[in-house]
HTML snippet that shows the backbone in 3Dmol.js (N, CA, C, O; Angstrom):
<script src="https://3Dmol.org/build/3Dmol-min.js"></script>
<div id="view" style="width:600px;height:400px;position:relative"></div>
<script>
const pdb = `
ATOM      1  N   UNK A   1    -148.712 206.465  25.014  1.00  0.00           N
ATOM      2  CA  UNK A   1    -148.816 206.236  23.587  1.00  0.00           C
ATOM      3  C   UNK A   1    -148.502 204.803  23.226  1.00  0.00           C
ATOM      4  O   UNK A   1    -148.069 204.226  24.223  1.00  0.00           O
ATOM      5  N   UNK A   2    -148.549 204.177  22.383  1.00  0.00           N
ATOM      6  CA  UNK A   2    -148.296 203.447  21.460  1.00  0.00           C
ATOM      7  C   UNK A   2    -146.818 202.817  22.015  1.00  0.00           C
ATOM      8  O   UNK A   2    -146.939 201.657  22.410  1.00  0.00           O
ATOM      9  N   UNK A   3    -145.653 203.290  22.101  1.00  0.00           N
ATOM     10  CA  UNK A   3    -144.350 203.252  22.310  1.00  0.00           C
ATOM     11  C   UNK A   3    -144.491 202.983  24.024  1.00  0.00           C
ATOM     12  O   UNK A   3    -143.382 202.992  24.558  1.00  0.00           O
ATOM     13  N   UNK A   4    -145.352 202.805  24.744  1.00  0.00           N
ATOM     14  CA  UNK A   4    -145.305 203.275  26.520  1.00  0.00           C
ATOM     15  C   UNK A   4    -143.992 202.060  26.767  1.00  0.00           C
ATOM     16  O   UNK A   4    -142.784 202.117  26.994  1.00  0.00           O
ATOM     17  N   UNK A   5    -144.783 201.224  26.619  1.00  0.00           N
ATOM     18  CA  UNK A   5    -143.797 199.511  26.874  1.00  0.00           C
ATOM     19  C   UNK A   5    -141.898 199.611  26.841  1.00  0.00           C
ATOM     20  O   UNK A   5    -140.922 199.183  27.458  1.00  0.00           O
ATOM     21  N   UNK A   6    -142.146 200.227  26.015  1.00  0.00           N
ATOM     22  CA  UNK A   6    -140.404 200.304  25.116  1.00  0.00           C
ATOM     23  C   UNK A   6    -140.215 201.773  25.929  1.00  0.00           C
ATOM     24  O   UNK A   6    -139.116 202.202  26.283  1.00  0.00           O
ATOM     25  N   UNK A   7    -140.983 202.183  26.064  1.00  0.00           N
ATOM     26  CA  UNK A   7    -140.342 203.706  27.054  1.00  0.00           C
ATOM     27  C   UNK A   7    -139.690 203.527  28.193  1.00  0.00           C
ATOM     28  O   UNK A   7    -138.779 204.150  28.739  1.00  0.00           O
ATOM     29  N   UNK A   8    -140.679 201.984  28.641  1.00  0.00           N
ATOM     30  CA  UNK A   8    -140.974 201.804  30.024  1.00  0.00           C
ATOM     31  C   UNK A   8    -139.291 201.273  30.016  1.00  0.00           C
ATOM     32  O   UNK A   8    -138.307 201.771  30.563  1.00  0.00           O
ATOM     33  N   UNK A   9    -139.431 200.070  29.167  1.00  0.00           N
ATOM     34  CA  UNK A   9    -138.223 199.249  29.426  1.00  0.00           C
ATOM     35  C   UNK A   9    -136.760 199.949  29.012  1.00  0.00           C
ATOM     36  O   UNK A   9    -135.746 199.307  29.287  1.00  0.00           O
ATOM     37  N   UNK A  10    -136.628 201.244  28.360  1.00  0.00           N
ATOM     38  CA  UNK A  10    -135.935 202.025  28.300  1.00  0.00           C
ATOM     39  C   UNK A  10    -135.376 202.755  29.937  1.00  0.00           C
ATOM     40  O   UNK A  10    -134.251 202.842  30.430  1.00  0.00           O
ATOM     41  N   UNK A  11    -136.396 203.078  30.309  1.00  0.00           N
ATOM     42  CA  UNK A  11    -135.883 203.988  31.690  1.00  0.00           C
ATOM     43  C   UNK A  11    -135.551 202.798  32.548  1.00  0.00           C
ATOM     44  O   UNK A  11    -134.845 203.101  33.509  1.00  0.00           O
ATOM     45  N   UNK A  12    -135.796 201.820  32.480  1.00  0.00           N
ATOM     46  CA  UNK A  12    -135.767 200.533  33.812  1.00  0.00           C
ATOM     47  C   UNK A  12    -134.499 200.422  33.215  1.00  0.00           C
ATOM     48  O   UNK A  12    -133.716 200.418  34.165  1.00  0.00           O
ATOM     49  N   UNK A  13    -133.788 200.320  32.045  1.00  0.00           N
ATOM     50  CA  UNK A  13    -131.990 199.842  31.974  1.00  0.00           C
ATOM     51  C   UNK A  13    -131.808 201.119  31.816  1.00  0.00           C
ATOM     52  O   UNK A  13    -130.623 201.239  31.508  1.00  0.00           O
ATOM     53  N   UNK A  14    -132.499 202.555  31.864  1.00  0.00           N
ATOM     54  CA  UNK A  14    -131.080 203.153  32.292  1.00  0.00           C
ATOM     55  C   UNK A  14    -130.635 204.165  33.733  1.00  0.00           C
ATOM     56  O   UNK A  14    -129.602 204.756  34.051  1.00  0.00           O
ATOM     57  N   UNK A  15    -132.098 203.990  34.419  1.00  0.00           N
ATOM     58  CA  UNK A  15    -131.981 204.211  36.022  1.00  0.00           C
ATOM     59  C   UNK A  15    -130.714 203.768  36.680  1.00  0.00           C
ATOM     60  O   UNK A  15    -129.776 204.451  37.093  1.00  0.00           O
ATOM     61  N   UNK A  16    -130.913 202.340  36.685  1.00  0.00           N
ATOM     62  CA  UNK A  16    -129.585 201.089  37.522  1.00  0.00           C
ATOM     63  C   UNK A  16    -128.731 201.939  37.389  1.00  0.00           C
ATOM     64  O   UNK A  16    -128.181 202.393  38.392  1.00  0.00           O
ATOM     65  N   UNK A  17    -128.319 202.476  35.840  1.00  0.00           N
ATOM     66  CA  UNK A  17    -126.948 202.545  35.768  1.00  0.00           C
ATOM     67  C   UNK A  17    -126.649 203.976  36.196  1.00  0.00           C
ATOM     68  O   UNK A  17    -125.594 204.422  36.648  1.00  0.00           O
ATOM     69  N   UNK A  18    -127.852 204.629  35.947  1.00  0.00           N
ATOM     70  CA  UNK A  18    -127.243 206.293  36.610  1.00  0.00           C
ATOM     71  C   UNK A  18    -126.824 206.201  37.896  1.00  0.00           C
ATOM     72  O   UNK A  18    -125.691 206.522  38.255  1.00  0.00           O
ATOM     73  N   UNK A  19    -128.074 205.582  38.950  1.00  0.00           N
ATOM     74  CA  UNK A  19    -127.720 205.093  40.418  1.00  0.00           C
ATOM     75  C   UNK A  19    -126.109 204.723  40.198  1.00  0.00           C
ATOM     76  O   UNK A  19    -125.311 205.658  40.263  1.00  0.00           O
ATOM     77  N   UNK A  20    -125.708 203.627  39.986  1.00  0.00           N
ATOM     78  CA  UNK A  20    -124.677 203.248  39.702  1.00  0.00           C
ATOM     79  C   UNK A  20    -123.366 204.324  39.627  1.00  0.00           C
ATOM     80  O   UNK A  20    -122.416 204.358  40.410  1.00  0.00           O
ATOM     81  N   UNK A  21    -123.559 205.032  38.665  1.00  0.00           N
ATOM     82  CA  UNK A  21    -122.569 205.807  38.459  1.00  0.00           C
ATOM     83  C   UNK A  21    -122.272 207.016  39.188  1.00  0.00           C
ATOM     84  O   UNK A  21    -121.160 207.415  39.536  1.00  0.00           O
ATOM     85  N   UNK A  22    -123.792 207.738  39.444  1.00  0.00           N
ATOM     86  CA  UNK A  22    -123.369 208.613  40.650  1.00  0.00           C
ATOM     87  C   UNK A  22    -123.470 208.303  42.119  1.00  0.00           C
ATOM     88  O   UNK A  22    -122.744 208.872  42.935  1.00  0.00           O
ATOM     89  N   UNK A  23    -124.559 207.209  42.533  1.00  0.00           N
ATOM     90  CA  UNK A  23    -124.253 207.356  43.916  1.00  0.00           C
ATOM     91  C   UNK A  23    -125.605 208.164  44.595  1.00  0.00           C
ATOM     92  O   UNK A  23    -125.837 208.242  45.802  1.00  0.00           O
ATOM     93  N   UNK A  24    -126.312 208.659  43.650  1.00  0.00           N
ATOM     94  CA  UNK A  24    -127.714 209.402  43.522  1.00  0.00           C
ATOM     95  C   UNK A  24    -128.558 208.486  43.864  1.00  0.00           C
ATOM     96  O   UNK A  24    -128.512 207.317  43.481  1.00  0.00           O
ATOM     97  N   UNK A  25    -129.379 208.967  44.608  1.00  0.00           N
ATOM     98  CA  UNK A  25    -131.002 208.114  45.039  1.00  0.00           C
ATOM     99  C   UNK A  25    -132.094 208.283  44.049  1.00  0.00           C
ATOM    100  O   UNK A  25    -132.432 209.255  43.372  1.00  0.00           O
ATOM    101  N   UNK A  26    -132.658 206.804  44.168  1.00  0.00           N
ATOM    102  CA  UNK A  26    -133.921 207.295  42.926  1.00  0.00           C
ATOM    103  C   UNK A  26    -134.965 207.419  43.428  1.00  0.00           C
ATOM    104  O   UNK A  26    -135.414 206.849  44.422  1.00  0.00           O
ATOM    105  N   UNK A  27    -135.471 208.261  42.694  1.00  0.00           N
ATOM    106  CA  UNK A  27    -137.137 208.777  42.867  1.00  0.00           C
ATOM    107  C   UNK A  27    -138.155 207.732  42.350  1.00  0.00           C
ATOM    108  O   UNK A  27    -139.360 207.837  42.578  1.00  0.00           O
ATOM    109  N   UNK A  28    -137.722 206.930  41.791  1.00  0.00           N
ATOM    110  CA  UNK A  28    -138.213 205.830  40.762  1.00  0.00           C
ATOM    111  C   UNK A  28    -138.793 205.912  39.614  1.00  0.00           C
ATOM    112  O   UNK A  28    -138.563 207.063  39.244  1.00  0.00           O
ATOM    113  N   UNK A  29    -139.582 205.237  38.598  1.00  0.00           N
ATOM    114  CA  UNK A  29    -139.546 205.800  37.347  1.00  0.00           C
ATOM    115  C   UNK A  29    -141.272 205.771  37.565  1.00  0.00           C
ATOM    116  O   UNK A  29    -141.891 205.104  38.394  1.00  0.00           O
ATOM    117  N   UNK A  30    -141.884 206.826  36.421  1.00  0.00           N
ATOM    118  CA  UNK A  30    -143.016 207.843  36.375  1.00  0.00           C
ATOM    119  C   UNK A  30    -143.677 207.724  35.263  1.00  0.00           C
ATOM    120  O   UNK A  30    -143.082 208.268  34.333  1.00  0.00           O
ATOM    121  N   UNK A  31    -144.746 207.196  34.947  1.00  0.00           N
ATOM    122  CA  UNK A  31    -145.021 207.162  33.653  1.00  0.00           C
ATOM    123  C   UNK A  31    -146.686 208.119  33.511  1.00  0.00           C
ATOM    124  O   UNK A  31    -147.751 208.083  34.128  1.00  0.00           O
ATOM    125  N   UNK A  32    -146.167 208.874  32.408  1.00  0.00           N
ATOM    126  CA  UNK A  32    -146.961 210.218  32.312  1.00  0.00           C
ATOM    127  C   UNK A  32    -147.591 209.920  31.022  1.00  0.00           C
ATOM    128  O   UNK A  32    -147.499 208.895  30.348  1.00  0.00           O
ATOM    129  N   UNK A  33    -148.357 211.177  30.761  1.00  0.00           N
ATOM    130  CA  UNK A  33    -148.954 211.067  29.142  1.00  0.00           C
ATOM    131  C   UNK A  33    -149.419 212.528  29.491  1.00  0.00           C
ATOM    132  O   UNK A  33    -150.613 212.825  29.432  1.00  0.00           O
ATOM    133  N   UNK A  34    -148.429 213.458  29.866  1.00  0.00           N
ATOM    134  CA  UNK A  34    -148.840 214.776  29.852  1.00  0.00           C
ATOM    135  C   UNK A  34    -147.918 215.205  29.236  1.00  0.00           C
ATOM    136  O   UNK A  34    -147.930 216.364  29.650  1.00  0.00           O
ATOM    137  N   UNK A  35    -147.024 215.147  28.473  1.00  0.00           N
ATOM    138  CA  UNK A  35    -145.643 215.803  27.945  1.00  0.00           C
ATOM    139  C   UNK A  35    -145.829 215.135  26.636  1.00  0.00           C
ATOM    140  O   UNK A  35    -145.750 213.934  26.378  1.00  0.00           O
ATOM    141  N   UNK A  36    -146.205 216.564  25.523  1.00  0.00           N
ATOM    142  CA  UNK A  36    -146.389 216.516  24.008  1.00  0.00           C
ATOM    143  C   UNK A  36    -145.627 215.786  23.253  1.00  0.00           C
ATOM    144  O   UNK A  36    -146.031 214.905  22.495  1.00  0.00           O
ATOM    145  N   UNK A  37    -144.233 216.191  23.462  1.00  0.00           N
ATOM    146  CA  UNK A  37    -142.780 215.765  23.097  1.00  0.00           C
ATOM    147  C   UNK A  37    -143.100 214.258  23.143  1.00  0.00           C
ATOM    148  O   UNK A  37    -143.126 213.785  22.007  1.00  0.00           O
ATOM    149  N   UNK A  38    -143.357 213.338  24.145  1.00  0.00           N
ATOM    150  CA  UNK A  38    -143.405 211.966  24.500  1.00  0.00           C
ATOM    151  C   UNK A  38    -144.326 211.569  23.986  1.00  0.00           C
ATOM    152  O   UNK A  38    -144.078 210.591  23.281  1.00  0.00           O
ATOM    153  N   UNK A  39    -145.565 211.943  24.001  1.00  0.00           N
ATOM    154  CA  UNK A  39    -146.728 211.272  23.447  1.00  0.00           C
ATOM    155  C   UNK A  39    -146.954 211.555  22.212  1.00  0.00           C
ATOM    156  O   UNK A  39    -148.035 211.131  21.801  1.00  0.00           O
ATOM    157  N   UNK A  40    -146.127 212.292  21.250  1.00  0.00           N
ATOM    158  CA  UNK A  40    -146.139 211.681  19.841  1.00  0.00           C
ATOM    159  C   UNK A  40    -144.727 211.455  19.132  1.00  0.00           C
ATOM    160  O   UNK A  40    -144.338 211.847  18.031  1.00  0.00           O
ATOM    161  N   UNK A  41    -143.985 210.586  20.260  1.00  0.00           N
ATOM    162  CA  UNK A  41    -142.549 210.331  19.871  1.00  0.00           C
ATOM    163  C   UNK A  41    -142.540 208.971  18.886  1.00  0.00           C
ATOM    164  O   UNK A  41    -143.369 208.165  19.308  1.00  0.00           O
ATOM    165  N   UNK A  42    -142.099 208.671  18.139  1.00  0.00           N
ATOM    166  CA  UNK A  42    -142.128 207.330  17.184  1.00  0.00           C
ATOM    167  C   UNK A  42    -141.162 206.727  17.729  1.00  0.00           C
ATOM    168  O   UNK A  42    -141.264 205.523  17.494  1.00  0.00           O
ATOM    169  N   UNK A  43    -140.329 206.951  18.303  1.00  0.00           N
ATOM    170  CA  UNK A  43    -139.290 206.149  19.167  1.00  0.00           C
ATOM    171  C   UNK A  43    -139.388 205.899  20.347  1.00  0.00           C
ATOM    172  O   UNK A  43    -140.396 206.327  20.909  1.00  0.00           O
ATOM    173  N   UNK A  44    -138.399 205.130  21.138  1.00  0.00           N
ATOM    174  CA  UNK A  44    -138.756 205.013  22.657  1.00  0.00           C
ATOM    175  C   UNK A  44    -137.671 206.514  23.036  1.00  0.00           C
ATOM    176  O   UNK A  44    -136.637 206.836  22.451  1.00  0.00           O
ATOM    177  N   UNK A  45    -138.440 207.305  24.350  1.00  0.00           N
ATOM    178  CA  UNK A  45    -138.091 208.282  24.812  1.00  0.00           C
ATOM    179  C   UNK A  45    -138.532 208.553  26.454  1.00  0.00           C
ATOM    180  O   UNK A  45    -139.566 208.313  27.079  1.00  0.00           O
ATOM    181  N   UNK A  46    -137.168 209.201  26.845  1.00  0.00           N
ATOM    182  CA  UNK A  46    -137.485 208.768  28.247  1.00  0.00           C
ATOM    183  C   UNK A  46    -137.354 210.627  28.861  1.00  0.00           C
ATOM    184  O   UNK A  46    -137.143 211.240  27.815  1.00  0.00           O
ATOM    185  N   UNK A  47    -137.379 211.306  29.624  1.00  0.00           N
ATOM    186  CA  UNK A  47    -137.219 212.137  30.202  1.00  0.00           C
ATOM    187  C   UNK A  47    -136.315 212.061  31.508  1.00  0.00           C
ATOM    188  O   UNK A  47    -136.954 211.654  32.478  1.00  0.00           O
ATOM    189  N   UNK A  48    -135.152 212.318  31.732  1.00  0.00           N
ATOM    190  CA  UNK A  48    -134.536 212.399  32.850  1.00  0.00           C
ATOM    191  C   UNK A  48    -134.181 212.976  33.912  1.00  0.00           C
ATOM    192  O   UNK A  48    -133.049 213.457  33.860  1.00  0.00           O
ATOM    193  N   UNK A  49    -134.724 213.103  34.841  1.00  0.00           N
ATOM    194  CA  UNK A  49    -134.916 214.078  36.241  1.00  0.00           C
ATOM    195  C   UNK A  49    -133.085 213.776  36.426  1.00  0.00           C
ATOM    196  O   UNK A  49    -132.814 212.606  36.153  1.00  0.00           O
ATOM    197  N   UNK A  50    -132.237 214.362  36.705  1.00  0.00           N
ATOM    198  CA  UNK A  50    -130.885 214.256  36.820  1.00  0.00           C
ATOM    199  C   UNK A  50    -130.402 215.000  38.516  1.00  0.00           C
ATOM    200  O   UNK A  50    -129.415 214.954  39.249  1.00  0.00           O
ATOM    201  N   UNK A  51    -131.814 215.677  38.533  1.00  0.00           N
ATOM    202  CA  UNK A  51    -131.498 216.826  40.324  1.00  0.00           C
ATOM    203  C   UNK A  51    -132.166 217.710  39.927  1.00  0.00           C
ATOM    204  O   UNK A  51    -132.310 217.907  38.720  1.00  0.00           O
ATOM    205  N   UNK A  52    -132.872 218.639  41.089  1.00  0.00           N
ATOM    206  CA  UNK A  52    -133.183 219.407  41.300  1.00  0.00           C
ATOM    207  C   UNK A  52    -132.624 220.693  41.289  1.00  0.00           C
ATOM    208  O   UNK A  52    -131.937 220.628  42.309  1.00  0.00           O
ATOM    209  N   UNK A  53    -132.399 222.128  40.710  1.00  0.00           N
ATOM    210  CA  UNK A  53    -131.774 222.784  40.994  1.00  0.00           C
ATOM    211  C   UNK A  53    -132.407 223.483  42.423  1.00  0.00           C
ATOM    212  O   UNK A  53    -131.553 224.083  43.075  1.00  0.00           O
ATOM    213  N   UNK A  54    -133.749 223.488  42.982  1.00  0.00           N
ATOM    214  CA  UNK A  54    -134.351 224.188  43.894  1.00  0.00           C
ATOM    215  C   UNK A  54    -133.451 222.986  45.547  1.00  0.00           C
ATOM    216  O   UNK A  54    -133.631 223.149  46.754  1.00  0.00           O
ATOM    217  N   UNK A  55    -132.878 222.297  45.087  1.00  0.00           N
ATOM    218  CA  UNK A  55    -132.065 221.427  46.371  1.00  0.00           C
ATOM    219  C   UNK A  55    -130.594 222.064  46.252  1.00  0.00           C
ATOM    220  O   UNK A  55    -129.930 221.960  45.221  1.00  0.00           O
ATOM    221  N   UNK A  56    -130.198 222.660  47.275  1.00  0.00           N
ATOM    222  CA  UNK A  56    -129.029 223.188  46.765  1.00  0.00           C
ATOM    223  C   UNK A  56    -127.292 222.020  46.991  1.00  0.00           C
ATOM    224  O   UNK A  56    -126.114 222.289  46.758  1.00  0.00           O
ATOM    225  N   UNK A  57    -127.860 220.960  47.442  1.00  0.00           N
ATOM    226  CA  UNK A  57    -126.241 220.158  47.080  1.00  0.00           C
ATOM    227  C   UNK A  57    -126.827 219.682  46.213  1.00  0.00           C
ATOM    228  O   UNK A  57    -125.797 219.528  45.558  1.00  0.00           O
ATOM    229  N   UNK A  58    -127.965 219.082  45.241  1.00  0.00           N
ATOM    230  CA  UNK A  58    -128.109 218.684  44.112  1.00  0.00           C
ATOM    231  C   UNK A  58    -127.911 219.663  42.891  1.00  0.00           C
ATOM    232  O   UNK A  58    -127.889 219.173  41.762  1.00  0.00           O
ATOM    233  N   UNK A  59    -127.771 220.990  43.059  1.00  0.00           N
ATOM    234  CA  UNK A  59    -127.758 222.432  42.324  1.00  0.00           C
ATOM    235  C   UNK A  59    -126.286 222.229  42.523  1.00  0.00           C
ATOM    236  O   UNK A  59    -125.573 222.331  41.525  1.00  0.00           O
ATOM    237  N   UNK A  60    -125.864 222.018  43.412  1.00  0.00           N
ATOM    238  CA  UNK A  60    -124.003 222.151  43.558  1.00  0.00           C
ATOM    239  C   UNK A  60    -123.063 220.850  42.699  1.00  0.00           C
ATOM    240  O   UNK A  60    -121.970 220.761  42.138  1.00  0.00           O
ATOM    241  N   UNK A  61    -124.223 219.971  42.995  1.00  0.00           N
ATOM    242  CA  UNK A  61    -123.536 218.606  41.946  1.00  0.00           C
ATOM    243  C   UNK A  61    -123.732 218.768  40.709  1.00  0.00           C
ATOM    244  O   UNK A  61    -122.768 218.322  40.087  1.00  0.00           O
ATOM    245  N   UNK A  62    -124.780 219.334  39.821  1.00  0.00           N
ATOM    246  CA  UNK A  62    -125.451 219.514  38.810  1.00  0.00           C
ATOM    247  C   UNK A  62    -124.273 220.380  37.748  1.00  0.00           C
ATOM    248  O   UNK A  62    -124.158 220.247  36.529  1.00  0.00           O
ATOM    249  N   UNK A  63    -123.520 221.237  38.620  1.00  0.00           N
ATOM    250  CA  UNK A  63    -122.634 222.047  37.955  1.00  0.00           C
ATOM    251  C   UNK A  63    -121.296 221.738  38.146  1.00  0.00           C
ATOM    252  O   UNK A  63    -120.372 222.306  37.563  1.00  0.00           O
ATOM    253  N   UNK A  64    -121.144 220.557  39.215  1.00  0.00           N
ATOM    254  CA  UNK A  64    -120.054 220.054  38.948  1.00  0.00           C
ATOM    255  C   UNK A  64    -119.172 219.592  37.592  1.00  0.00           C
ATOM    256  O   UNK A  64    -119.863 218.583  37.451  1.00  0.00           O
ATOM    257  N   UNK A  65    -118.521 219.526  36.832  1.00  0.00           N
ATOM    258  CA  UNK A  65    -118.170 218.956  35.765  1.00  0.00           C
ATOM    259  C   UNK A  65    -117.636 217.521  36.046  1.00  0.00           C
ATOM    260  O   UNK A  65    -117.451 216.691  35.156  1.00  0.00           O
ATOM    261  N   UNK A  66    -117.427 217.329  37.256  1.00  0.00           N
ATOM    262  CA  UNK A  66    -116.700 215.615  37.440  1.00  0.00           C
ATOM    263  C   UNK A  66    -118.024 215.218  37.641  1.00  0.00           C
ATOM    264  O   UNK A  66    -118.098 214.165  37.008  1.00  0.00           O
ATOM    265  N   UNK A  67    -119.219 215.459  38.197  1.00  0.00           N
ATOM    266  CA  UNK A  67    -120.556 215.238  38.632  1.00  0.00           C
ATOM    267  C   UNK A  67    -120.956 215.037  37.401  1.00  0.00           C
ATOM    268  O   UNK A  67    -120.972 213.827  37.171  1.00  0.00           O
ATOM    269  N   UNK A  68    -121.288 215.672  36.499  1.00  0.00           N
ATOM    270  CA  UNK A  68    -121.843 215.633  34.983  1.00  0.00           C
ATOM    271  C   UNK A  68    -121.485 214.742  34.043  1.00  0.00           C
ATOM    272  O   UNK A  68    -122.304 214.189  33.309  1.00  0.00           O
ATOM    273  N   UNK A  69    -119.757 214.469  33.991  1.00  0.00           N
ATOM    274  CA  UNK A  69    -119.269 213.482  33.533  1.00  0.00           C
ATOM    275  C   UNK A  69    -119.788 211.859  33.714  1.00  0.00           C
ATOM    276  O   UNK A  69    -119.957 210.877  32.991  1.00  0.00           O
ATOM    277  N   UNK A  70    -119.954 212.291  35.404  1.00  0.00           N
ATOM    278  CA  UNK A  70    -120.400 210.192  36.015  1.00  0.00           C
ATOM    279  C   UNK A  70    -122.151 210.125  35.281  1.00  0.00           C
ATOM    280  O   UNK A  70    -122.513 209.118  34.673  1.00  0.00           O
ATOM    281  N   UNK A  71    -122.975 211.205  35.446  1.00  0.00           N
ATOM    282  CA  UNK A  71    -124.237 211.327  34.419  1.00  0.00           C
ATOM    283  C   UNK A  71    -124.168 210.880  33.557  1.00  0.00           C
ATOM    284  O   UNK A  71    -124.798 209.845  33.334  1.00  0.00           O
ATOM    285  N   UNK A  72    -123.209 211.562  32.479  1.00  0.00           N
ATOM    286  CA  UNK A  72    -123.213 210.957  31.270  1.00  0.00           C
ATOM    287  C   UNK A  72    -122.678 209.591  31.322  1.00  0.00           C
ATOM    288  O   UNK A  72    -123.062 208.889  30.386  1.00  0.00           O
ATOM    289  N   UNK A  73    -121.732 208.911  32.344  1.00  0.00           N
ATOM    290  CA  UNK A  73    -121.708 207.770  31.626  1.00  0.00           C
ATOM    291  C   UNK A  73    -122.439 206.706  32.517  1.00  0.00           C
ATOM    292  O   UNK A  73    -122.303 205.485  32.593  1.00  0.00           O
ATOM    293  N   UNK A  74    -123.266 207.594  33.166  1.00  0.00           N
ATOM    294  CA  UNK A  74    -124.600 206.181  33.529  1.00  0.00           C
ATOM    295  C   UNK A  74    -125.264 206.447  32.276  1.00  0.00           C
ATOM    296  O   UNK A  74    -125.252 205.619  31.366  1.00  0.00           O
ATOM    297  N   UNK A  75    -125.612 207.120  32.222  1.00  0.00           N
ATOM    298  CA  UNK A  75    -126.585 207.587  30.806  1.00  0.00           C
ATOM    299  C   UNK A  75    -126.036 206.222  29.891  1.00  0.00           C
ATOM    300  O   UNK A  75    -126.542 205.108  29.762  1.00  0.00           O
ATOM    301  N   UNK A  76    -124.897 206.758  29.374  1.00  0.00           N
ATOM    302  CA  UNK A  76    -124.524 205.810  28.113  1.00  0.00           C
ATOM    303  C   UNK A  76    -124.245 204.327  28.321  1.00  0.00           C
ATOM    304  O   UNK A  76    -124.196 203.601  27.328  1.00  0.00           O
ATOM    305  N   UNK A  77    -124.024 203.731  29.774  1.00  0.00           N
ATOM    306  CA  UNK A  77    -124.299 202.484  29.995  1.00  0.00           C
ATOM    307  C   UNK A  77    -125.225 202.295  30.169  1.00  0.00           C
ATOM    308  O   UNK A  77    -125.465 201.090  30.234  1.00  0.00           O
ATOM    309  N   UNK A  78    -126.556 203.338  30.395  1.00  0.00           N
ATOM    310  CA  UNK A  78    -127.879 202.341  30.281  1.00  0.00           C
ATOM    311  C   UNK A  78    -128.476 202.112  28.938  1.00  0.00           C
ATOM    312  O   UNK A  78    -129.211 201.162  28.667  1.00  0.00           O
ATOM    313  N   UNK A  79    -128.078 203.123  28.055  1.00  0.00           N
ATOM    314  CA  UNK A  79    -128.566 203.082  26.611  1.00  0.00           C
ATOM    315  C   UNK A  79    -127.558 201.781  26.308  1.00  0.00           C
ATOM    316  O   UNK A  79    -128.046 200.797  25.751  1.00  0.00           O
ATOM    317  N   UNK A  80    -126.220 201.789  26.662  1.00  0.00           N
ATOM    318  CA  UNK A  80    -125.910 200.214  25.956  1.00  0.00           C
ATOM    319  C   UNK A  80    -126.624 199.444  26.869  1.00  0.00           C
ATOM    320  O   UNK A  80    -127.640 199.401  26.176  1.00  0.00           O
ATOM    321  N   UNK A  81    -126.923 198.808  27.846  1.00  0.00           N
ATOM    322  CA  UNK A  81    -127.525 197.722  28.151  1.00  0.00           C
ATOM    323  C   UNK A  81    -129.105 197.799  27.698  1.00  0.00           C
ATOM    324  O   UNK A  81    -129.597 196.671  27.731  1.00  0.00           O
ATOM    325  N   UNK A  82    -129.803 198.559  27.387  1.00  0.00           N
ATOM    326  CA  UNK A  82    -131.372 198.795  26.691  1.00  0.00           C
ATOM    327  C   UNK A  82    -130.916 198.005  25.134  1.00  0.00           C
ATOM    328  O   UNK A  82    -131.291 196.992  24.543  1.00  0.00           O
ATOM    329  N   UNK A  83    -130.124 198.855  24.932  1.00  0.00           N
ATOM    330  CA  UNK A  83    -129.857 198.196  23.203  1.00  0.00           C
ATOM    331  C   UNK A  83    -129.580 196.874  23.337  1.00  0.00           C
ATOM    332  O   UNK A  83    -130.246 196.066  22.690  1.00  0.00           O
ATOM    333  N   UNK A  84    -128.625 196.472  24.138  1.00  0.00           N
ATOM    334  CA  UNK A  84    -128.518 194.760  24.115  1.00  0.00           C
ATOM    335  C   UNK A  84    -130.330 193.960  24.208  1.00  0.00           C
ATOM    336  O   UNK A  84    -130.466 192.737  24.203  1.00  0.00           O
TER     337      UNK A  84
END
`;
const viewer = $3Dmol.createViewer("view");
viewer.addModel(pdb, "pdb");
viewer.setStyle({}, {cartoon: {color: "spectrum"}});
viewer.zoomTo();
viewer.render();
</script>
C-alpha cells in the first residue's frame, strides 16, 4: 500500500532490537500485500512473527513470562528508536 516504505522502515528498527533482547534468530523481514488488516492501514504497521508454537522450545519460550517480558522490551526499544 501506500504506507509500504514507513512499514518497511518500521520493522528494520524494530527487528535489531527484538534480536537484541532475546537472543532469537531472525527470519528476516517479509513484505506482503496479502493481509487486509495491512493493506488498508493509514499508519505504519508491522506484523510480528515472535515463534512458532508448532517448534516446541520456541512454544516453551513463548509461554515463558521472563521470555515475554525480554519481547516486549525489544518491541518497545524498537518503536523508540523508529520514532527517533
Amino acid at each position: 500500500g501506500t504506507g509500504a516504505e514507513e512499514c518497511l522502515a518500521a520493522a528494520e528498527a524494530l527487528l535489531p532490537e527484538l534480536i537484541a533482547a532475546t537472543g532469537a534468530e531472525s527470519d528476516g523481514i517479509f513484505r506482503r500485500d496479502t493481509y487486509t488488516g495491512l493493506n488498508w492501514s493509514e499508519v505504519p504497521c508491522i506484523m510480528v512473527e515472535m515463534g512458532f508454537m508448532t517448534n516446541e522450545e520456541e512454544d516453551l519460550k513463548l509461554n515463558d513470562p521472563a521470555y515475554q517480558q525480554l519481547l516486549v522490551e525489544g518491541m518497545v526499544n524498537g518503536v523508540i528508536d523508529y520514532l527517533r
